[in-house]
KEBAVEX-845350 format. One line per field, with one value per residue: residue number from 1; x, y, z of N, C-alpha, C in turn. Coordinates in steps of 0.02 Angstrom, whole numbers, plus 32768, in hexadecimal, padded with zeros to 4 digits. Each point is the difference from the previous one (the first is absolute). Example, Ala and Ser with C-alpha at 12.3 -4.5 7.8 and 13.67 -1.06 7.14 Angstrom:
BEGIN
num 1;2
n_c1 8294;7FEE
n_c2 7EE4;8035
n_c3 8186;7FDC
ca_c1 7FD3;802A
ca_c2 803B;803B
ca_c3 8000;8003
c_c1 802D;7FD9
c_c2 803C;8037
c_c3 8000;8025
END
This chain:
BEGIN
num 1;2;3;4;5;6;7;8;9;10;11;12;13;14;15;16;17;18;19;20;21;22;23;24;25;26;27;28;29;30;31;32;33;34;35;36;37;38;39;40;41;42;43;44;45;46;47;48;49;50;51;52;53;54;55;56;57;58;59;60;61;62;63;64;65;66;67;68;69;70;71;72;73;74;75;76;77;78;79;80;81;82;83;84;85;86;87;88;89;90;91;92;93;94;95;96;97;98;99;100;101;102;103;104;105;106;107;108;109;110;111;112;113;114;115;116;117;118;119;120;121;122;123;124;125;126;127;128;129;130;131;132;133;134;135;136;137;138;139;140;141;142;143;144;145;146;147;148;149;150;151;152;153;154;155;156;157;158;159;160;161;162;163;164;165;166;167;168;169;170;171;172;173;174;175;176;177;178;179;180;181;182;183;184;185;186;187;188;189
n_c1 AD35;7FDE;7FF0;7FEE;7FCE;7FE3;8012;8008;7FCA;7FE3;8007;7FD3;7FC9;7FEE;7FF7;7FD0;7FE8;8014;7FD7;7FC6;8003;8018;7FCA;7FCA;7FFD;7FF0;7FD3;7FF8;7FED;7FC7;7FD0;802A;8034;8031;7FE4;8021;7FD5;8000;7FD3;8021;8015;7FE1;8002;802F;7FE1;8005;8000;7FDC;7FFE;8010;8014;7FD2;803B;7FF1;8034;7FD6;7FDE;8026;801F;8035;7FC3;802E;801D;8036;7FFB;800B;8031;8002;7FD6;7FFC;7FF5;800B;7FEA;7FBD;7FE4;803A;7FD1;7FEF;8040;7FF9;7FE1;8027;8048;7FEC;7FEB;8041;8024;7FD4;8011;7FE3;8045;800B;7FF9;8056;7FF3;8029;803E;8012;7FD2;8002;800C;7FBE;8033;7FE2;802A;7FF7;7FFD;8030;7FBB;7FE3;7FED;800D;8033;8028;7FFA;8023;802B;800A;7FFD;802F;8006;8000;8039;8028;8011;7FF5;802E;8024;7FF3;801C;801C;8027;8006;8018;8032;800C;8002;8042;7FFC;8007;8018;8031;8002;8001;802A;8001;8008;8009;8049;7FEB;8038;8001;7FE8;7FDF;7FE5;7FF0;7FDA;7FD6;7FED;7FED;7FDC;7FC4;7FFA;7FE6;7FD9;7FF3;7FE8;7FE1;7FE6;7FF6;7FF5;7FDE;8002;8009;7FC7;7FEF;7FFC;7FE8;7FC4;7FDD;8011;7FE6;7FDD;8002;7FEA;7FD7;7FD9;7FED;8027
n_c2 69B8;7FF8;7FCD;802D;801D;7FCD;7FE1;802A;8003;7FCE;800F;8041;7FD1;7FB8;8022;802A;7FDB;7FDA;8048;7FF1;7FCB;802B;803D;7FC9;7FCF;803D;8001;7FB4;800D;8035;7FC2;801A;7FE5;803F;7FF4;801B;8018;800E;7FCD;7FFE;8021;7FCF;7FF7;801C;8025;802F;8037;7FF8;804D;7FEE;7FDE;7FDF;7FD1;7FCB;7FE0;7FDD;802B;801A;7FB7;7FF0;7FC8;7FE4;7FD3;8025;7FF2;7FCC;8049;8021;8045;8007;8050;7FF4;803E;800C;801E;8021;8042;7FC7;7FF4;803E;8004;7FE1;8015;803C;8010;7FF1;8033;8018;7FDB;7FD2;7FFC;8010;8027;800C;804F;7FEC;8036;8012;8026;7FCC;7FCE;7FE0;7FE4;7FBC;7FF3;7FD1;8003;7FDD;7FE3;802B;7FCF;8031;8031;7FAA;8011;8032;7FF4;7FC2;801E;801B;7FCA;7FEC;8042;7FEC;7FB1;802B;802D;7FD8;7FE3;8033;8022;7FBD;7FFF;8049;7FE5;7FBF;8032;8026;7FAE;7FFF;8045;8000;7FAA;8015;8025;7FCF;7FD0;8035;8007;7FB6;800F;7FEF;7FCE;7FF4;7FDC;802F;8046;7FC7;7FF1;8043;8000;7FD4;801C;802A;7FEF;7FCA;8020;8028;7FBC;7FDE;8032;800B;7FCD;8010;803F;7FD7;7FD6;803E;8001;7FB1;7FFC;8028;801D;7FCF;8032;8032;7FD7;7FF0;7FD3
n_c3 CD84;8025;7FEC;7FC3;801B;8032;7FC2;7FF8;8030;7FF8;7FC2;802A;8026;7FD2;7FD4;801C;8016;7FC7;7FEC;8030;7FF9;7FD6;7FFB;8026;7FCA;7FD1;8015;7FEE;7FCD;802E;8026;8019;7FDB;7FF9;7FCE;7FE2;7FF2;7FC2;800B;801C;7FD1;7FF8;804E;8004;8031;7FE6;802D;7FC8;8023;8048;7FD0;8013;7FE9;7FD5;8039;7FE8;800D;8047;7FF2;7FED;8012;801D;8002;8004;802A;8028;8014;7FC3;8005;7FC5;8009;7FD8;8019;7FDF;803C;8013;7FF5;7FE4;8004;8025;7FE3;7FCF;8027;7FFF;7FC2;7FF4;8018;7FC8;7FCC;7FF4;7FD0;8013;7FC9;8003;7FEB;7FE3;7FFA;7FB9;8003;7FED;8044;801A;802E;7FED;803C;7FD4;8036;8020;7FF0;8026;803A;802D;7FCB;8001;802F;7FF7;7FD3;8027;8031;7FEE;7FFB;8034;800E;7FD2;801F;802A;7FF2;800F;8042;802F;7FDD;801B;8033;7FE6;7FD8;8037;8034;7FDF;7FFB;801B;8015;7FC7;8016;8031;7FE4;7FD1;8036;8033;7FAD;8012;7FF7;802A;7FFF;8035;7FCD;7FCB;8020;800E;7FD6;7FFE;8040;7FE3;7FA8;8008;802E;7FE3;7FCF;803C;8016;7FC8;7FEE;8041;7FE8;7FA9;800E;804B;7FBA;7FF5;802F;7FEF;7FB0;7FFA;8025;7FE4;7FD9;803F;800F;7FD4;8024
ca_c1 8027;8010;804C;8023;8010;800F;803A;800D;8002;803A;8043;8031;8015;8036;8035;8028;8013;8038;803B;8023;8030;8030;8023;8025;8054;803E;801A;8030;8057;8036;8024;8036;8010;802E;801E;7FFE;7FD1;7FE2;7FC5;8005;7FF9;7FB7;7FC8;8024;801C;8047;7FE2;803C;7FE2;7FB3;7FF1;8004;8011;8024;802D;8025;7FF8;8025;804F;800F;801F;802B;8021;8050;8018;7FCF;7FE9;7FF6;7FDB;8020;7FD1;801A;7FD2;8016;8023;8035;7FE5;7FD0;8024;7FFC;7FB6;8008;8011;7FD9;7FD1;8012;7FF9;7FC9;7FD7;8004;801D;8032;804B;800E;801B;8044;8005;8037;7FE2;8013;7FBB;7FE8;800C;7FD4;8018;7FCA;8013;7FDD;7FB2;800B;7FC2;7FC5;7FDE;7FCB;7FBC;7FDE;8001;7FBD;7FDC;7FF5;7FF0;7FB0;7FC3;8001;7FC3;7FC1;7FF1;8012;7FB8;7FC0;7FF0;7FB2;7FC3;7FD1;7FDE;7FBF;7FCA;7FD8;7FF8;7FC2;7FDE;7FFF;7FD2;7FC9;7FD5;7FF0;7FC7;7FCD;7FD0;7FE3;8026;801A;7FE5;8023;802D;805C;8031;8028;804F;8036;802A;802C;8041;8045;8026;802A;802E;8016;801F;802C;8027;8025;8020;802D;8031;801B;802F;803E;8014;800A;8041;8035;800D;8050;803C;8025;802B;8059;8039
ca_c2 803E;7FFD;7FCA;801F;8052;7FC9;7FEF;804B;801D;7FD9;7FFB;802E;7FFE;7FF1;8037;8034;7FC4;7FF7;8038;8009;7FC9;800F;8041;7FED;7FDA;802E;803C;7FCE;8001;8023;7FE6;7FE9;7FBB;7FE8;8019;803F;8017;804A;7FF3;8015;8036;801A;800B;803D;803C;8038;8049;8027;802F;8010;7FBC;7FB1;7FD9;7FC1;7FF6;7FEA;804C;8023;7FE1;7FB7;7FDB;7FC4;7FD1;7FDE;7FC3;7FDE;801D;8044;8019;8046;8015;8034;802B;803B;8055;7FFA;8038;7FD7;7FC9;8014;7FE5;7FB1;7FCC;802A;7FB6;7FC0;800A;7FFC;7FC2;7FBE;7FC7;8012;7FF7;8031;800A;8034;8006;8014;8024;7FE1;7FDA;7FE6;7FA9;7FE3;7FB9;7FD7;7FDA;7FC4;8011;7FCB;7FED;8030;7FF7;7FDC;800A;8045;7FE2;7FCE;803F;8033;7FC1;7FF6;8032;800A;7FC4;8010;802A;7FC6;7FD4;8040;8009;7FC7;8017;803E;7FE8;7FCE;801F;8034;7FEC;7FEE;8044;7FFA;7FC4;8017;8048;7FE1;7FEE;802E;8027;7FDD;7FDA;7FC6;7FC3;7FF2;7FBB;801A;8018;7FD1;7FE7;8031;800D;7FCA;7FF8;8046;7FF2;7FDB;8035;8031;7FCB;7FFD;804A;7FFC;7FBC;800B;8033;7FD6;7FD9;8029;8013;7FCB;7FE8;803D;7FDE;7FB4;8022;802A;7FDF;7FC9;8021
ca_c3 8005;8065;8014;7FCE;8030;8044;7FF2;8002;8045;8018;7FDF;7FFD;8041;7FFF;7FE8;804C;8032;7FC9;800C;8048;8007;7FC9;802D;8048;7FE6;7FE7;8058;8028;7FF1;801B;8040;800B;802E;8018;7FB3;7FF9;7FD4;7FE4;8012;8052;8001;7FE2;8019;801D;7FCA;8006;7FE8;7FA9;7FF7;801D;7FFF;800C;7FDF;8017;7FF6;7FB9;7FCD;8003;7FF9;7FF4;8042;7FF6;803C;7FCF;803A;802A;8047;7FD5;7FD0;7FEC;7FE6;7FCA;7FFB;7FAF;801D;8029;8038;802B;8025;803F;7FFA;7FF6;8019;8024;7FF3;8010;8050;8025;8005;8022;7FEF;8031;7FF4;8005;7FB3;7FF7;7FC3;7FEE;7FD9;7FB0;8008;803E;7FF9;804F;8023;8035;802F;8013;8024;803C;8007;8009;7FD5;7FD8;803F;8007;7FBC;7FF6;8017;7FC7;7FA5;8002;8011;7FB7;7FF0;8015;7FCB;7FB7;8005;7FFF;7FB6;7FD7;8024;7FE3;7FBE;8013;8026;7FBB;7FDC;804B;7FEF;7FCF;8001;802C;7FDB;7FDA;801D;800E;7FCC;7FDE;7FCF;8022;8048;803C;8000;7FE9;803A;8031;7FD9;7FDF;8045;8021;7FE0;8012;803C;7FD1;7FD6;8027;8018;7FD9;7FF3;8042;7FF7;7FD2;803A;8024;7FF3;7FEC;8039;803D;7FFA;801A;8053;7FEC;7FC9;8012;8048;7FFC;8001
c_c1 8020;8046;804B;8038;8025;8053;8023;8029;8048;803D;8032;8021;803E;8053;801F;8014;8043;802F;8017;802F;8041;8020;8027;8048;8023;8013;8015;8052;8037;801B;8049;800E;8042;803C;7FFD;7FD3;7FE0;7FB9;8000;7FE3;7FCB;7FCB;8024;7FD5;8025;7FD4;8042;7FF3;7FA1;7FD9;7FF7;800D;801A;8051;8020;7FE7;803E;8045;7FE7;8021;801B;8012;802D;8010;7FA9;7FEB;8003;7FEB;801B;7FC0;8029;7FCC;8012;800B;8022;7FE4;7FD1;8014;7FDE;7FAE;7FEC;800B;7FB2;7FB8;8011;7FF7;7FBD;7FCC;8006;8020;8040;8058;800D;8021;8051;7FFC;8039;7FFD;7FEB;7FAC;800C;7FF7;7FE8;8014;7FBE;8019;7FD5;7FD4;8026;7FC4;7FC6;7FFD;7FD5;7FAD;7FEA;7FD5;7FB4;7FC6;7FE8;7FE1;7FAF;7FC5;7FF1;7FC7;7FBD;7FD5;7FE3;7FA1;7FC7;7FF7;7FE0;7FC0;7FD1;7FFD;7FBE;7FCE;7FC4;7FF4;7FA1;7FD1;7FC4;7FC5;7FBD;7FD0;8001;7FAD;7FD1;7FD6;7FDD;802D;8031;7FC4;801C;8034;8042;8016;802B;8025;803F;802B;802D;8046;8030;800D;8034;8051;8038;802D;8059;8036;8017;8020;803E;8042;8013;8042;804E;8029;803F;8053;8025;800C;8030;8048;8009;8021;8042;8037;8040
c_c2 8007;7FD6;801A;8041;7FD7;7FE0;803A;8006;7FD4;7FE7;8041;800C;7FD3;801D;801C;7FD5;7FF1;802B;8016;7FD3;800B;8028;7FF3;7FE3;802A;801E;7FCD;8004;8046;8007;7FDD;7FBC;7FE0;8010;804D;7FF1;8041;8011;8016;8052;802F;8025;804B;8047;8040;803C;801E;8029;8008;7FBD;7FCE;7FE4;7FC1;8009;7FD4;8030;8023;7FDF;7FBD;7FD4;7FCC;7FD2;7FDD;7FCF;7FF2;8006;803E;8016;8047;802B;804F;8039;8027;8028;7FEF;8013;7FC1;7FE3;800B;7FFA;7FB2;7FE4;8015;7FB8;7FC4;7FEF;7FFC;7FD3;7FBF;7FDE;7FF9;7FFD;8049;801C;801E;8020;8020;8042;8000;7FBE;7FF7;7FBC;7FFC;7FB6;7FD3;7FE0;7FA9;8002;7FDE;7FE3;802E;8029;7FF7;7FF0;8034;7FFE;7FDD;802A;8032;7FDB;7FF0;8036;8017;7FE2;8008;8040;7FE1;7FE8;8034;8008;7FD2;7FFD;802B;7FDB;7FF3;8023;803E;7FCC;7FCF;8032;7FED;7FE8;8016;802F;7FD7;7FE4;8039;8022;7FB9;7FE5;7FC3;7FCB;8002;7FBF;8014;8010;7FDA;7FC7;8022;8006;7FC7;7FE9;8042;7FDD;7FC0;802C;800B;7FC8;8007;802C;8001;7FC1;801E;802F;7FDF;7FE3;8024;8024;7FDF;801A;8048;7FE6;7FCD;802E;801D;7FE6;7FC8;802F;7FED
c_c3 8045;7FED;7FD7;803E;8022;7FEB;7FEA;8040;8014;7FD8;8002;805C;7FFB;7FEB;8031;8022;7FF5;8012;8047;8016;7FD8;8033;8043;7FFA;7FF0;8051;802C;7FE5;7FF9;802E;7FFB;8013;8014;7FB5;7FEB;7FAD;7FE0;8029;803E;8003;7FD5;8011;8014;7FBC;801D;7FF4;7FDE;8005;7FEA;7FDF;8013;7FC3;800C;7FED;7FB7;7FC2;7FF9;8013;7FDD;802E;7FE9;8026;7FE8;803A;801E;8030;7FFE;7FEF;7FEC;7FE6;7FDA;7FEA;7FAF;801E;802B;803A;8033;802C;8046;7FFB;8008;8052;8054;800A;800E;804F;8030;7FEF;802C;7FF9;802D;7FE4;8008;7FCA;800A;7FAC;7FF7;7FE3;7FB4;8009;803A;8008;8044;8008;801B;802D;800C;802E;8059;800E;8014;7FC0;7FCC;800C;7FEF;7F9B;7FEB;801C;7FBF;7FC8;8037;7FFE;7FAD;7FE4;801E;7FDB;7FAE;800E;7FFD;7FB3;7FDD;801D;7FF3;7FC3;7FF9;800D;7FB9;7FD7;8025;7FE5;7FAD;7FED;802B;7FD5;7FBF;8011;8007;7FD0;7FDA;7FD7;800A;8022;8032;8002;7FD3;8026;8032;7FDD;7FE4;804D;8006;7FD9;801B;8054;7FEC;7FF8;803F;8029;7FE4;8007;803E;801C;7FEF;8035;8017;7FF1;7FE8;802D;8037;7FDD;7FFE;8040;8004;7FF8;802C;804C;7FE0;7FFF;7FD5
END
């Protein structure tokens, strides 16, 4: 029964794990790279009246050119909300509009930057490792208090560590590697 709970423990660490590595890639690719992208603008939200909302709730984003982004709001009344958020996030573009939408010029990255960028994608990827880390660690927890109530050996317990530190290898490997190649994407020029 111990080894039944024990592969348990560890097929759902593996899961989160899984899923922290997902989450860090979707928030790598709102890092900018030089292309104008819908994605860029994900991470933005807008007070809608007294709201926090994400910006793709409240327009439809687009990118009719390659160095374009158009953001077409359902309420007209938002525009001055929209470009407000835009302004004050991190991405560093600047919003115009027509009163009709709010179009954003990507400019070409210069080298600092693209510095400042790889900066923002590692401090993502560290967020990205901490979270596997607590996986690992409530999953440590887990196994320990298995043992303590008798329901685990000391020898599962230490093979179950030794497959989730395994696990945890991996997964922060995996980060790494997605990492290494944003970092490619966002310094070429």
């Amino acid at each position: 029964m111990a080894e039944n709970v024990i592969d348990e423990l560890l097929e759902d660490a593996k899961e989160r794990m899984h899923k922290s590595v997902e989450s860090a890639q979707q928030e790598f690719s709102t890092v900018r790279t030089g292309r104008a992208s819908p994605s860029l603008l994900d991470r933005i939200v807008v007070d809608y009246y007294g709201a926090m909302t994400p910006l793709n709730q409240l327009s439809t984003i687009s990118a009719p050119e390659a160095r374009l982004l158009s953001v077409q709001p359902y309420d007209k009344s938002s525009i001055k909300a929209i470009e407000k958020a835009i302004n004050e996030s991190d991405i560093g573009l600047t919003p115009s509009n027509d009163g009709n939408v709010v179009r954003l010029v990507v400019p070409e990255l210069t080298e600092e930057r693209r510095k400042d960028l790889v900066k923002v994608v590692r401090n993502l990827a560290e967020e990205g490792r901490v979270a596997i880390r607590n996986v690992r660690r409530d999953t440590m927890q887990h196994l320990r208090e298995l043992k303590s109530e008798g329901e685990a050996s000391s020898d599962d317990e230490h093979r179950a560590e030794v497959e989730l530190q395994k696990l945890t290898d991996s997964r922060v490997g995996e980060l790494d590697g997605v990492l290494k190649i944003k970092e490619e994407e966002i310094l070429a020029v």
